[in-house]
C-alpha atoms as one frame of an Amber mdcrd trajectory, in Angstrom:
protein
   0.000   0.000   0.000   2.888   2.487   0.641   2.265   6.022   2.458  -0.405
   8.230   0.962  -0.010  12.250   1.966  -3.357  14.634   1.883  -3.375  18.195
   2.442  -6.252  19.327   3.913  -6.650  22.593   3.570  -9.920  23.329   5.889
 -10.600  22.354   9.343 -13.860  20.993   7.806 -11.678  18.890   5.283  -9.198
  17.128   7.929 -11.969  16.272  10.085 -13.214  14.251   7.307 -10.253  12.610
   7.002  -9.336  11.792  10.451 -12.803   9.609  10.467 -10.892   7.795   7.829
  -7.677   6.778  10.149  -5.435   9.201   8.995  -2.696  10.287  10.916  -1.580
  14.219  11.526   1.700  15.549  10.692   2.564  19.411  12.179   6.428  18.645
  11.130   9.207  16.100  10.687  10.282  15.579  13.779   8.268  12.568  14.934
   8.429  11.302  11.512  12.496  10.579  11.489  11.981   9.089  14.543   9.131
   6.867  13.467   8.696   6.268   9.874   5.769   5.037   8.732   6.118   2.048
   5.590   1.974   2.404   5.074  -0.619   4.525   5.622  -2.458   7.766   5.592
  -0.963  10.955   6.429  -2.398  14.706   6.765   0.247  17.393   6.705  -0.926
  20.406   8.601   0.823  23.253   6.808  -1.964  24.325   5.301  -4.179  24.974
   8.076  -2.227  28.063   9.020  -1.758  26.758  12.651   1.925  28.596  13.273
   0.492  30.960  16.178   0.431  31.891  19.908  -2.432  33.276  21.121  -2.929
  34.874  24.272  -6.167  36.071  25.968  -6.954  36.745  29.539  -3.819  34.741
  30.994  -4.426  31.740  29.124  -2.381  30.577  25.984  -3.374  28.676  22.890
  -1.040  26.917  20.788  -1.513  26.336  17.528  -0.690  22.664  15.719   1.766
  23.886  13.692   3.782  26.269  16.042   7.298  26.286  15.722   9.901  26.871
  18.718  10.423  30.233  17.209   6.430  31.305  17.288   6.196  30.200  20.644
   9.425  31.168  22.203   8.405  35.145  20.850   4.883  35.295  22.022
């Protein structure tokens, strides 16, 4: 079967898609340390999910946030 990459590009879309046992990808770093041989993977670029929000004390942390968004915010 081999690994199959989608790209969602709306919340909407990868919800879809995780009801279909898919498997989220917000970088590379868990993937050199565990390479899949089959499957289906979402990539989370897309999304725009590289933020740090802060409101009334309490932080959100987007998917996709990189050491560099959050160590700024």
């Amino acid at each position: 079967m081999g690994v199959t990459w989608q790209y969602p590009e709306t919340i909407d879309e990868l919800t879809e898609r995780l009801k279909k046992d898919t498997r989220l990808v917000g970088g590379g770093t868990g993937l050199l340390r565990n390479v899949p041989k089959e499957g289906v993977l979402a990539d989370l670029w897309r999304l725009e999910l590289d933020y740090v929000r802060i409101d009334g004390g309490v932080a959100s942390i987007g998917g996709t946030a990189s050491y560099a968004t959050v160590a700024s915010a």
